[in-house]
Structure formats: C-alpha cells, structure tokens
DSSP file (Angstrom, degrees, kcal/mol; ACC not computed):
  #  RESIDUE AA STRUCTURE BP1 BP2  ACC     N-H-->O    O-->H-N    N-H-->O    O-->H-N    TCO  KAPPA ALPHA  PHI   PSI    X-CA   Y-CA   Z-CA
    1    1 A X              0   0    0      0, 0.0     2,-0.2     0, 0.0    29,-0.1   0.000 360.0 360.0 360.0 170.1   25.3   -0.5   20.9
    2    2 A X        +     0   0    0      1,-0.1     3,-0.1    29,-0.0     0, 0.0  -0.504 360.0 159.5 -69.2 144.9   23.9   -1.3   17.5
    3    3 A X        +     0   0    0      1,-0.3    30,-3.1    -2,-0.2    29,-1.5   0.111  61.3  48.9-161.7  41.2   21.1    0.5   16.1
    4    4 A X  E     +a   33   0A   0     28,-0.2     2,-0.4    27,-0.1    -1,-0.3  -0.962  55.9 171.0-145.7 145.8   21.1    0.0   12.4
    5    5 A X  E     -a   34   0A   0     28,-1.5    30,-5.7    -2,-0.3     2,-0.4  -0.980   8.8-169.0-135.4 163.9   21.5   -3.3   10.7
    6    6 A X  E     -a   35   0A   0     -2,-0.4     2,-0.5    28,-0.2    30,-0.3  -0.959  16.8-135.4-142.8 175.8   21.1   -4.3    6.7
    7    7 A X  E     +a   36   0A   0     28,-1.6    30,-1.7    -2,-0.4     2,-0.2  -0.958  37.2 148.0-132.6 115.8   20.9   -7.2    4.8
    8    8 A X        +     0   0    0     -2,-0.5     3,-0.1    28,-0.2    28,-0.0  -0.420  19.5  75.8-132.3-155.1   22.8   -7.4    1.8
    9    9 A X  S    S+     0   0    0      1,-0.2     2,-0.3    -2,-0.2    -1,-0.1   0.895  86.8  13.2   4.4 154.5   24.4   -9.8   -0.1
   10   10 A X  S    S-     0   0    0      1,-0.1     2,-0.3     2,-0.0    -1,-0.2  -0.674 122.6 -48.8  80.2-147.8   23.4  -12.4   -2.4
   11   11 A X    >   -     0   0    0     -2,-0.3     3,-4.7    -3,-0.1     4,-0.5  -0.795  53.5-165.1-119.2  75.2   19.3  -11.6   -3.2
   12   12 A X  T 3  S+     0   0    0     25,-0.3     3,-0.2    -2,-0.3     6,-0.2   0.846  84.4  69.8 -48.1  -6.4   17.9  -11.1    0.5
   13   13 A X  T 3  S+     0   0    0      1,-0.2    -1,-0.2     4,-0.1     5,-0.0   0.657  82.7  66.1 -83.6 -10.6   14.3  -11.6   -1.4
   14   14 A X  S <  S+     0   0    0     -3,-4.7     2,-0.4     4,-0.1    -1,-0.2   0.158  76.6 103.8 -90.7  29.1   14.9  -15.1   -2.1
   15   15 A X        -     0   0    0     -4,-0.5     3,-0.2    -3,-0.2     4,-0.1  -0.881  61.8-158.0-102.0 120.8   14.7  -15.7    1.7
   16   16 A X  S    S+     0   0    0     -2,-0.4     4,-0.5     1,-0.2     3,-0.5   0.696  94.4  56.2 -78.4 -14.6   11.2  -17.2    2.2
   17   17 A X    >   +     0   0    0      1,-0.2     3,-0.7    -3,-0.1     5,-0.2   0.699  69.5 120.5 -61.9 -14.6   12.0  -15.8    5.8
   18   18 A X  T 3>  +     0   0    0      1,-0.3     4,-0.8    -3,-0.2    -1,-0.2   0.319  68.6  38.4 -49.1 -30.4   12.5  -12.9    4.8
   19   19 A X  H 3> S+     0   0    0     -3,-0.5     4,-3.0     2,-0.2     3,-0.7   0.873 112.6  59.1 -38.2 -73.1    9.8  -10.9    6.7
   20   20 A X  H X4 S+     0   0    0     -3,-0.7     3,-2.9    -4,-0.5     2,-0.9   0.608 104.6  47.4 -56.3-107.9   10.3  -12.9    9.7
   21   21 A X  H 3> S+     0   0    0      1,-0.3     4,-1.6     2,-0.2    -1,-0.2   0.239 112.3  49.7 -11.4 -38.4   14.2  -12.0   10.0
   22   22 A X  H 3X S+     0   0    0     -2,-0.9     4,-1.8    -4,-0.8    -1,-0.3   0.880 114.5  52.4 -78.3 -31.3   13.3   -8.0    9.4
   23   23 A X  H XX S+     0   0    0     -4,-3.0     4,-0.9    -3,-2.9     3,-0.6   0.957 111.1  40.5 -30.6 -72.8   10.7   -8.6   12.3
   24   24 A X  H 3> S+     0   0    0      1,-0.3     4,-0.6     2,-0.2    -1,-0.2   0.794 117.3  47.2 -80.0 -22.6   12.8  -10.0   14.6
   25   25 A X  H 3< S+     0   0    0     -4,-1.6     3,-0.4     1,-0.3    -1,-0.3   0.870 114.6  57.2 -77.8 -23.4   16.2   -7.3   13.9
   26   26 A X  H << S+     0   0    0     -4,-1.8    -1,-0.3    -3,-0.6    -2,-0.2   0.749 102.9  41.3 -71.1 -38.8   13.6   -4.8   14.1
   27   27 A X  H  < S+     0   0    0     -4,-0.9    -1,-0.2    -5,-0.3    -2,-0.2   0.536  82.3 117.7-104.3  11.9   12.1   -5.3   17.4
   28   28 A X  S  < S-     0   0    0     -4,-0.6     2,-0.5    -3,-0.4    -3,-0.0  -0.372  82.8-108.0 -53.6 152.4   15.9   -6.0   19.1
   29   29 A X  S    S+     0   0    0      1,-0.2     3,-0.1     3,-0.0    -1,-0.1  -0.735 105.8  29.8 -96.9 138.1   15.7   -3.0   21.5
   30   30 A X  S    S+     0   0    0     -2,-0.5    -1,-0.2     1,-0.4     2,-0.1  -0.158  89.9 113.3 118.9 -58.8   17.9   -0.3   20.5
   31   31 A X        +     0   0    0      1,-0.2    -1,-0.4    -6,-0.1   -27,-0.1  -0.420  29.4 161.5 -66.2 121.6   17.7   -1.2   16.5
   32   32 A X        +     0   0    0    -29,-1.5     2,-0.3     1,-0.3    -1,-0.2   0.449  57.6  46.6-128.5  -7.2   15.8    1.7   14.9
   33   33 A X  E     -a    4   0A   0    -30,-3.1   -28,-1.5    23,-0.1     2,-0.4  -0.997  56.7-177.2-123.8 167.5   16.8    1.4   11.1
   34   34 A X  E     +a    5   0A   0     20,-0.3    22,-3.3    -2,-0.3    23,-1.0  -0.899  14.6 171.9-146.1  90.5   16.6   -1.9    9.2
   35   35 A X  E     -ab   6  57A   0    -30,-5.7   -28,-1.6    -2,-0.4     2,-0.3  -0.826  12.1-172.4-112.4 155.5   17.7   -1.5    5.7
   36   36 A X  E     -ab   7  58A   0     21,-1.0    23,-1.6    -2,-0.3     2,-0.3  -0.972  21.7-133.0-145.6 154.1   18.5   -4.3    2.7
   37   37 A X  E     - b   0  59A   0    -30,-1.7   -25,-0.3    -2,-0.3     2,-0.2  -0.637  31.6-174.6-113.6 132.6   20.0   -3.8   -0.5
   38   38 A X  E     - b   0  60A   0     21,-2.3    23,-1.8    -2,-0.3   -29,-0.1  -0.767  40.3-135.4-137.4-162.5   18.0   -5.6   -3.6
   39   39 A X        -     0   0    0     -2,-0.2    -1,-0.2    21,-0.2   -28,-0.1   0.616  50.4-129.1-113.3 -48.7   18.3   -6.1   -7.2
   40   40 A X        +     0   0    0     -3,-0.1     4,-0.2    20,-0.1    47,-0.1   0.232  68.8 120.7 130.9 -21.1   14.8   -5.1   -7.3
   41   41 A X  S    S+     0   0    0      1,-0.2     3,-0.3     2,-0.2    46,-0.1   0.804  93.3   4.4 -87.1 -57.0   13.3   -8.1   -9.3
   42   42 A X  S >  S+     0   0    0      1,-0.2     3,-2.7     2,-0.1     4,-0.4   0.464  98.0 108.3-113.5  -0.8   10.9   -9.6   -7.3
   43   43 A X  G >> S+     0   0    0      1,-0.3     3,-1.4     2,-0.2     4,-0.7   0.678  73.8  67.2 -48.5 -15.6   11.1   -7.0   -4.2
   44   44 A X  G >4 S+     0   0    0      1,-0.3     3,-0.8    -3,-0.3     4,-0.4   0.883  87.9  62.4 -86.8 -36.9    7.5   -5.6   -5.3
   45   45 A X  G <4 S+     0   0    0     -3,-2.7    -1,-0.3     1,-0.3    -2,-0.2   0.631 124.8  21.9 -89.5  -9.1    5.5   -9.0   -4.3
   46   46 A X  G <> S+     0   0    0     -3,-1.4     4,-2.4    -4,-0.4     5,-0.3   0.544  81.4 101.0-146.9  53.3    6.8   -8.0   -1.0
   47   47 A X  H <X S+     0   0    0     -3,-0.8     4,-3.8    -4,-0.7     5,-0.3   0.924  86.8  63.9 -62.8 -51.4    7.8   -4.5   -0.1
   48   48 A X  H  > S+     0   0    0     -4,-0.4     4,-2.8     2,-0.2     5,-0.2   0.894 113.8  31.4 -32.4 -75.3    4.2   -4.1    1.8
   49   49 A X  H  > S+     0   0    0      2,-0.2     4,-3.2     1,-0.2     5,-0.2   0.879 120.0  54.4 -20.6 -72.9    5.2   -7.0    4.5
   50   50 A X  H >X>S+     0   0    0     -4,-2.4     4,-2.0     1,-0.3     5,-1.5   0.957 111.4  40.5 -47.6 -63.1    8.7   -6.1    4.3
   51   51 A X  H ><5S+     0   0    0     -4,-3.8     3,-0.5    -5,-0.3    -1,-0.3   0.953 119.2  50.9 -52.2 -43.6    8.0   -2.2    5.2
   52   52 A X  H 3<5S+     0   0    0     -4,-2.8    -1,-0.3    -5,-0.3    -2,-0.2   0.708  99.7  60.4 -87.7  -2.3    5.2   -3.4    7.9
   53   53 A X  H <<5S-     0   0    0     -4,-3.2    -1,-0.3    -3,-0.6    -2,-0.2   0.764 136.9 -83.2 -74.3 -24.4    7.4   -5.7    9.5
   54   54 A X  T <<5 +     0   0    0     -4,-2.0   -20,-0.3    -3,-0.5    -3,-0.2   0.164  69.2 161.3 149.6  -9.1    9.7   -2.7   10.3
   55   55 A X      < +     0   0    0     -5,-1.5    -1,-0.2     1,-0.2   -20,-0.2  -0.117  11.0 175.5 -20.8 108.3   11.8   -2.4    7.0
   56   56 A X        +     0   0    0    -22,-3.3    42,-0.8     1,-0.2    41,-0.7   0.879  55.0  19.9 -92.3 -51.1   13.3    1.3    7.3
   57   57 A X  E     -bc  35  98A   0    -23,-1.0   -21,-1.0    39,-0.2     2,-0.4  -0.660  63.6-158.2-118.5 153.6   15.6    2.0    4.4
   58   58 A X  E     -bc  36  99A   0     40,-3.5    42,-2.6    -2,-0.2     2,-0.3  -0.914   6.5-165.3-155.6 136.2   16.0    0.3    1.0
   59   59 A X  E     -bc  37 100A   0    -23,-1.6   -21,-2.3    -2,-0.4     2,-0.5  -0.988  10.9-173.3-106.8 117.0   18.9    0.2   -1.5
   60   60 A X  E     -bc  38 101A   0     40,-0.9    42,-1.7    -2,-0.3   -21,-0.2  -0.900  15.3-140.0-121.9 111.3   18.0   -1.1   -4.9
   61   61 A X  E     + c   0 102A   0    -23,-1.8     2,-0.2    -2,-0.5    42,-0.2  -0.630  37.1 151.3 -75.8 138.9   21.0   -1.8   -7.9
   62   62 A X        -     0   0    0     40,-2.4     3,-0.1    -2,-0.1    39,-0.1  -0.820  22.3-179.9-169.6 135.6   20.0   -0.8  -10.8
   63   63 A X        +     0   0    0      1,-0.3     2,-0.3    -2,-0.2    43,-0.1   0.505  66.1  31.0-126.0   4.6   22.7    0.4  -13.2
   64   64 A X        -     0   0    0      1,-0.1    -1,-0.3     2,-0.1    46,-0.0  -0.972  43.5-159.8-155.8 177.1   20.6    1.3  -16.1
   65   65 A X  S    S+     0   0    0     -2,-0.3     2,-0.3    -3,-0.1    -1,-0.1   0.490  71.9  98.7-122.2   0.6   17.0    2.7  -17.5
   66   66 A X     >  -     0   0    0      1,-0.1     4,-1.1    15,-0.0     5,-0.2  -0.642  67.3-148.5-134.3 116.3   17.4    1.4  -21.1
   67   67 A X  H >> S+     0   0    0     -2,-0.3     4,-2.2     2,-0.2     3,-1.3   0.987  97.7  43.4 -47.3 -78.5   15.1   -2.3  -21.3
   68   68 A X  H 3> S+     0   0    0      1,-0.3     4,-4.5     2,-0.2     5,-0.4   0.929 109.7  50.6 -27.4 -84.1   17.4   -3.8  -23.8
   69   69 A X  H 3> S+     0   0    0      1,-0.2     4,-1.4     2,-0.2    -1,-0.3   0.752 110.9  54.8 -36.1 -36.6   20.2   -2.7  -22.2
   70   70 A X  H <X S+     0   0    0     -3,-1.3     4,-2.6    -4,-1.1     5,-0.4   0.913 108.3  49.7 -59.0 -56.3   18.7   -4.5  -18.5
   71   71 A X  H  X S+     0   0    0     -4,-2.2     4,-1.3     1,-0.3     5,-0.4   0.954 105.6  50.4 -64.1 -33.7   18.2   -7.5  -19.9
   72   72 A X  H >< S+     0   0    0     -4,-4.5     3,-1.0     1,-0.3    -1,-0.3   0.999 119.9  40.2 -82.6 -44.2   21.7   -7.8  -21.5
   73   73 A X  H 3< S+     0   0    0     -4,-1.4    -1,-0.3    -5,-0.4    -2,-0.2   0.880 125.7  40.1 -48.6 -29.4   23.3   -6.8  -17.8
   74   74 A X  H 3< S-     0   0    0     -4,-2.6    -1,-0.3     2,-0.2    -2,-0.2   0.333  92.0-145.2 -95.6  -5.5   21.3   -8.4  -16.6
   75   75 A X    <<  +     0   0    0     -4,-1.3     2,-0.4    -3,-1.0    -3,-0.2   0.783  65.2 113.5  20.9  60.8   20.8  -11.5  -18.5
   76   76 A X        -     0   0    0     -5,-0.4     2,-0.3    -6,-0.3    -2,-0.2  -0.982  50.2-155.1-148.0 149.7   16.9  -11.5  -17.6
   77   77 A X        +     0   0    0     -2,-0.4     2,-0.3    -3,-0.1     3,-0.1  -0.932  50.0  47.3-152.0 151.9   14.2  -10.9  -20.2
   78   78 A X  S    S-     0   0    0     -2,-0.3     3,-0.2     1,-0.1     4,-0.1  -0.979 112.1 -27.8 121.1-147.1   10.8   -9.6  -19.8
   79   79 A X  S >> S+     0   0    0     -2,-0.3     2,-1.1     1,-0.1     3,-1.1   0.661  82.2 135.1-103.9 -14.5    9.7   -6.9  -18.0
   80   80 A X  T 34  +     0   0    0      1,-0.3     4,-0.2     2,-0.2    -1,-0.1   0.380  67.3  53.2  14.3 -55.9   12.4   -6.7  -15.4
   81   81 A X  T >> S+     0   0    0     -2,-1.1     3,-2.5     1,-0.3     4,-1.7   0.999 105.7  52.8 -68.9 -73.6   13.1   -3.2  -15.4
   82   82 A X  H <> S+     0   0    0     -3,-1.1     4,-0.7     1,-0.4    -1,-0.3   0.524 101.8  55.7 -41.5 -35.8    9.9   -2.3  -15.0
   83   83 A X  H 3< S+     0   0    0     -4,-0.8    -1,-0.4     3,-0.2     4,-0.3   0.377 111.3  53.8 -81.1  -4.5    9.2   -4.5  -11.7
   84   84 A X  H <> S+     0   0    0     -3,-2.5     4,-0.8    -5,-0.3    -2,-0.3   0.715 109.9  40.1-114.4 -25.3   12.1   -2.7  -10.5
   85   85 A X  H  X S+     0   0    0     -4,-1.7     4,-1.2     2,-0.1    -3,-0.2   0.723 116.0  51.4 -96.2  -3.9   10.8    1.0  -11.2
   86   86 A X  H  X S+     0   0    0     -4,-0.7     4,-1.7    -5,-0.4    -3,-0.2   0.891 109.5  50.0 -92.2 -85.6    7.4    0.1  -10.0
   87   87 A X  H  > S+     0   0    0     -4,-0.3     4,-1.0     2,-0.2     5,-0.2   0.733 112.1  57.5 -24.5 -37.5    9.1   -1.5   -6.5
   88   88 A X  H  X S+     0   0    0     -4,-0.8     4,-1.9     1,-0.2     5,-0.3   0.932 110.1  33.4 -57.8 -82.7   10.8    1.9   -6.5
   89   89 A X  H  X S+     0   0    0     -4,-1.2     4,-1.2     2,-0.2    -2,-0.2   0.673 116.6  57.3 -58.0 -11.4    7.9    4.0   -6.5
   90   90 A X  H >< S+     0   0    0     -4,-1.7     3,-5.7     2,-0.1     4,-0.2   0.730 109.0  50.5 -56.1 -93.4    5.8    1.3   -4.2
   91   91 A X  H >X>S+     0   0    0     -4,-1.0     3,-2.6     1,-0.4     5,-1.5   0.377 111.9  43.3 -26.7 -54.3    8.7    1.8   -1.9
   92   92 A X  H ><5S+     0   0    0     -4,-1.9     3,-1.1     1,-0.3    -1,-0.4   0.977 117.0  55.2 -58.8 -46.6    8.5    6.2   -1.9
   93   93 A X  T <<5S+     0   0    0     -3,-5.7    -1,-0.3    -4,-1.2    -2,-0.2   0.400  98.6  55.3 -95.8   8.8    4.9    5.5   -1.7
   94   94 A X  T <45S-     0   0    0     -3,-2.6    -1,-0.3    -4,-0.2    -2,-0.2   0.387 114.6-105.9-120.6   7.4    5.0    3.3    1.5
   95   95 A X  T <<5 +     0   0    0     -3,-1.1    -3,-0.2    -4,-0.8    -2,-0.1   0.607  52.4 176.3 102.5  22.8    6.8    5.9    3.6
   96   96 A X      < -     0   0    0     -5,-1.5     3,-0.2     1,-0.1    -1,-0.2  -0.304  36.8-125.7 -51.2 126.2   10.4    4.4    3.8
   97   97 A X  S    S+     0   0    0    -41,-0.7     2,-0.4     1,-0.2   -40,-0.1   0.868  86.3   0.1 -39.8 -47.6   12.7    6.6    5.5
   98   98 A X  E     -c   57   0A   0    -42,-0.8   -40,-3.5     2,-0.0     2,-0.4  -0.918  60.9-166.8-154.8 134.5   15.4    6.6    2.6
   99   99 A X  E     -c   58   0A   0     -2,-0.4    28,-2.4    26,-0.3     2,-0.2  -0.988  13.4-172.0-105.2 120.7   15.3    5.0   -0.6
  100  100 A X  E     -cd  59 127A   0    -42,-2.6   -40,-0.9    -2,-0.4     2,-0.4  -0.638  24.4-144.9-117.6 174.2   18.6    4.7   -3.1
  101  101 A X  E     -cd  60 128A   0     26,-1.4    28,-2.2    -2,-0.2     2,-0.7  -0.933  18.5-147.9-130.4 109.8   19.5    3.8   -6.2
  102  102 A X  E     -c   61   0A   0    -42,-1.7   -40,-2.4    -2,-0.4     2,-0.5  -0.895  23.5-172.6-106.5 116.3   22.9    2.2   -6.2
  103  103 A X        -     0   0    0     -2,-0.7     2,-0.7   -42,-0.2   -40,-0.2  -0.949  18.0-171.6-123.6 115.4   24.5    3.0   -9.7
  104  104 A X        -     0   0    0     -2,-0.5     2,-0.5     2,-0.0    -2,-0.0  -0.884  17.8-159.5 -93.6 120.3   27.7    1.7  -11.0
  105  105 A X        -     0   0    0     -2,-0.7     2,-0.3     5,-0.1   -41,-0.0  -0.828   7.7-163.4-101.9 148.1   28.4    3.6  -14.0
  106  106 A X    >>  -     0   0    0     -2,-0.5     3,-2.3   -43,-0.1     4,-0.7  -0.803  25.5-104.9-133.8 108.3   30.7    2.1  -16.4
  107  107 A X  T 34 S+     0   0    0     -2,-0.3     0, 0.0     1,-0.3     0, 0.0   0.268 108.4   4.8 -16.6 125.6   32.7    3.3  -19.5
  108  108 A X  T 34 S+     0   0    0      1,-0.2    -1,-0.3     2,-0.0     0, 0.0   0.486 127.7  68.9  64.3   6.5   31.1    2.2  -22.9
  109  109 A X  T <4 S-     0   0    0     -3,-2.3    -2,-0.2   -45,-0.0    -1,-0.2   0.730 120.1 -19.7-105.5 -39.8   28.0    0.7  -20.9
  110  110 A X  S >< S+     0   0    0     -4,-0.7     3,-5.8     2,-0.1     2,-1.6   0.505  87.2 112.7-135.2 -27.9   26.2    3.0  -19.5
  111  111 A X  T 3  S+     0   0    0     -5,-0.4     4,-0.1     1,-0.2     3,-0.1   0.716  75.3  83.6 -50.6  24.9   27.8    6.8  -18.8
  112  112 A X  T 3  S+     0   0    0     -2,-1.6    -1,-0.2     1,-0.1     3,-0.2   0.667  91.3  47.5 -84.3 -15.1   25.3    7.8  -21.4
  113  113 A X    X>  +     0   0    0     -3,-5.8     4,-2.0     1,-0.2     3,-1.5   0.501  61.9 110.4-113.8  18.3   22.9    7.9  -18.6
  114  114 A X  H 3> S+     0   0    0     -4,-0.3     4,-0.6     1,-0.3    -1,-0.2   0.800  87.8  44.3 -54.1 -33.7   24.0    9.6  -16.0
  115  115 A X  H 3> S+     0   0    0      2,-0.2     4,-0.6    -3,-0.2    -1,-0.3   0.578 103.8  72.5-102.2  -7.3   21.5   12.7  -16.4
  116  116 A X  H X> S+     0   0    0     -3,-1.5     3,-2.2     1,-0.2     4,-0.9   0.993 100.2  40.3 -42.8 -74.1   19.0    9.9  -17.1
  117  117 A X  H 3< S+     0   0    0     -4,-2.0     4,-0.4     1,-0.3    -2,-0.2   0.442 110.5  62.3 -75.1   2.0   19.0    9.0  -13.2
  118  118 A X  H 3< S+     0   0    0     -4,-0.6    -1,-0.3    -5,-0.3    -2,-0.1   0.761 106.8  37.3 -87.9   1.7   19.1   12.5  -12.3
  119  119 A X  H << S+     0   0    0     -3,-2.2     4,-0.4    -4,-0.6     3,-0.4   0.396 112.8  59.5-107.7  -8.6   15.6   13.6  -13.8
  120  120 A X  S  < S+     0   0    0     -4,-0.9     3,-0.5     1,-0.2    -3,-0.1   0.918 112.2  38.8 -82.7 -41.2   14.3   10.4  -12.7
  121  121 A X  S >  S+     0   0    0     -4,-0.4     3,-1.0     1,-0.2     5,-0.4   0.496  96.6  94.1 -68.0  -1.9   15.4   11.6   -9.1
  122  122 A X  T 3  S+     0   0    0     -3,-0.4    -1,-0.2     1,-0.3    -2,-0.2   0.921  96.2  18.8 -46.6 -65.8   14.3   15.1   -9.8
  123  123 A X  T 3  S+     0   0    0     -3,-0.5    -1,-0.3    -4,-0.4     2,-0.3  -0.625 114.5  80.1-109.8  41.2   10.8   15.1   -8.5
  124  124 A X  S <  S-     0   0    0     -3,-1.0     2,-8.5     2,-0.2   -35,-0.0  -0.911  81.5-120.3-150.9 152.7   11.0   12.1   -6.3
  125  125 A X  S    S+     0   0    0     -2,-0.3   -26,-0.3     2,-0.1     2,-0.3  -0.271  70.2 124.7 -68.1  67.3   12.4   11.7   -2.9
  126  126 A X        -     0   0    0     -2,-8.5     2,-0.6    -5,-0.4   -26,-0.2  -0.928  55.3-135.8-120.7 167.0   15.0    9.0   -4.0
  127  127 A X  E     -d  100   0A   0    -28,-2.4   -26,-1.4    -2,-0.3     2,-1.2  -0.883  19.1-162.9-110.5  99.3   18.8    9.1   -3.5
  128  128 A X  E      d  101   0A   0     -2,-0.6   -26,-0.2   -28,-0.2   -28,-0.1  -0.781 360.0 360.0-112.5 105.2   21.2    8.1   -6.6
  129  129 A X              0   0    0    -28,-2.2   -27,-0.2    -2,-1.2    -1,-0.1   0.431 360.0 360.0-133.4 360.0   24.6    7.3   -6.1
C-alpha cells in the first residue's frame, strides 16, 4: 500500500486548498508521511496549518544565500530570501520530521557557496542536497 505521498510541482502554496488536501492525504489510513516541495516564498503564512493538518516532511528549493543573487534567479525583489530562511527555521521549529534544502549548484552561479549551505546546516537539523 501507499504510505507516503508529496506534493510537488508547480507552487503547491498557491492552492487556496491547500490545507484541506494535506488533511484529507493524511488521514487516508495507512499514509504516515505527507511531504511537499516549495520555493519557499509564501510557505511561512502557512507552515502552522500546513504542519497541523498533518504535513510531515518539507522540501524547500533554494539554490542560493546571496539577496542579490535571489532576486536575479529568481526574478523576485524584496525580501524573498529572507521569507524563505525564516519558513525554514519556522518549519525546524514546528517539529517536522525532516526538512531539506534542495540545491542545484551551478558552474559560474553559485559553486561559490557550497560551504555556505554547509555551516548554515551545521547546527540545525536540516538536510542539504
């Protein structure tokens, strides 16, 4: 039988359902983790919900630590980055089973930071790969 599902593709946070739909995979009998993959950006307004509707695991892309350097992958200007390392550390801090960091590093963008995302992972339970 099943008993793990995720939710991935696209931005599963622009689902105003979103809640309901880890509710309902969650209480299938049998399903004991419920993980979704985010860009990170608005996951903070509802990681609480998410986590008490039955949210187990969470995978967050994030391919760099550098502001500037978000925005221009990213094409999103602001604080971005920053809603996305504060969702991290909600996330550690709301007891999720496992929390990643999904990093593509890429020649001449980013491998300058690779031992960036390992001292950020030093001292916290997160997983970066």
């Amino acid at each position: 039988g099943v008993n793990k599902t995720r939710l991935t593709g696209g931005e599963p946070t622009l689902r105003r359902d979103l809640v309901e739909i880890v509710g309902g995979l969650s209480a299938l009998e049998g399903v004991d983790q419920v993980g979704m993959t985010s860009n990170g950006i608005v996951l903070g307004r509802h990681l609480r919900d998410l986590r008490g509707a039955g949210l187990t695991h969470l995978n967050v892309s994030l391919d760099t630590l550098r502001e500037e350097r978000f925005e221009r992958m990213t094409r999103r200007s602001g604080k971005g980055l920053r809603k996305v390392l504060a969702a991290v550390d909600d996330a550690l801090g709301l007891g999720f089973q496992k929390v990643k960091l999904n990093v593509v590093v890429m020649k001449g963008e980013n491998e300058d930071e690779v031992l960036d995302f390992v001292e950020l992972a030093r001292d916290r339970p997160l997983n970066v790969r």
